[in-house]
N, C-alpha and C positions, 0 to 999 in steps of 0.2 A: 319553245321556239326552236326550228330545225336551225342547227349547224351545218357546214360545211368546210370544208377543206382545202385551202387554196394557197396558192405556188404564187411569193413575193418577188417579183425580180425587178432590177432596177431597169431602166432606157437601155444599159450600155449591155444586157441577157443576161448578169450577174446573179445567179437567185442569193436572195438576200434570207429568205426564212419563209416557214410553212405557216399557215395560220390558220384557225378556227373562227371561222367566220359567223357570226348569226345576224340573219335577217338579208334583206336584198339591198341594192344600194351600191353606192362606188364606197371605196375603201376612206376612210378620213384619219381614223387614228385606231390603233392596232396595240389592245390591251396585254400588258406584257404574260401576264398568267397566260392567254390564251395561243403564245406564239408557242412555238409546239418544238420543231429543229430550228437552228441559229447559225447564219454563218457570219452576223455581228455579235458585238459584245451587248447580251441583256443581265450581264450578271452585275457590270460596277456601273451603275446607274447613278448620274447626276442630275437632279430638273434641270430644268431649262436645257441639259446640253444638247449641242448640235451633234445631229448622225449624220454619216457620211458614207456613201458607197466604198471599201474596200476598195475596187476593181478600178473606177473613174473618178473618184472623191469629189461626186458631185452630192450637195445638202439635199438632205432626204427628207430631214422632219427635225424634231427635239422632242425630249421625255417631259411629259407633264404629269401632274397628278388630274385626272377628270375622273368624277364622280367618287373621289377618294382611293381610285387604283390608279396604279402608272399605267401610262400609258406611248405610245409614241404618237403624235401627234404630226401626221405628213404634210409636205408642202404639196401643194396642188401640181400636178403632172409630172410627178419625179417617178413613180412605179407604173409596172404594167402587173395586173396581176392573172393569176391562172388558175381555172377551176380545177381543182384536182379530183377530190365526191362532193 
């Protein structure tokens, strides 16, 4: 399946992280192996916890496990996101 490369940013232009995206579709949750640069914390991971924009600390998502990888798991119209390849 083709990937692609695409620029996370929150509502308020904060880029939050670059991601490898595969297949079409809007963004729903964003597997953490494939999130590439980070300008949140993916390193100390709790389930369930709430993320929060850095910049506007408005709720972005929480970390789940789906399909047995973490994952970040977004709340519906918190990012915009940007095709980068």
């Amino acid at each position: 399946m083709k990937t692609k490369t695409i620029d996370v940013v929150c509502k308020c232009d904060f880029h939050l992280f670059k991601y490898r995206k595969s297949g079409s579709g809007i963004l729903i949750k964003c597997f953490r192996d494939n999130i590439i640069e980070s300008n949140i914390d993916i390193e100390n991971i709790e389930l369930l916890a709430k993320i929060s924009c850095p910049n506007c600390q408005k709720e972005l998502g929480y970390w789940n496990r789906i399909r047995g990888k973490i994952a970040l798991k977004l709340n519906n119209g918190t990012i915009e996101k940007i095709k980068v390849k």
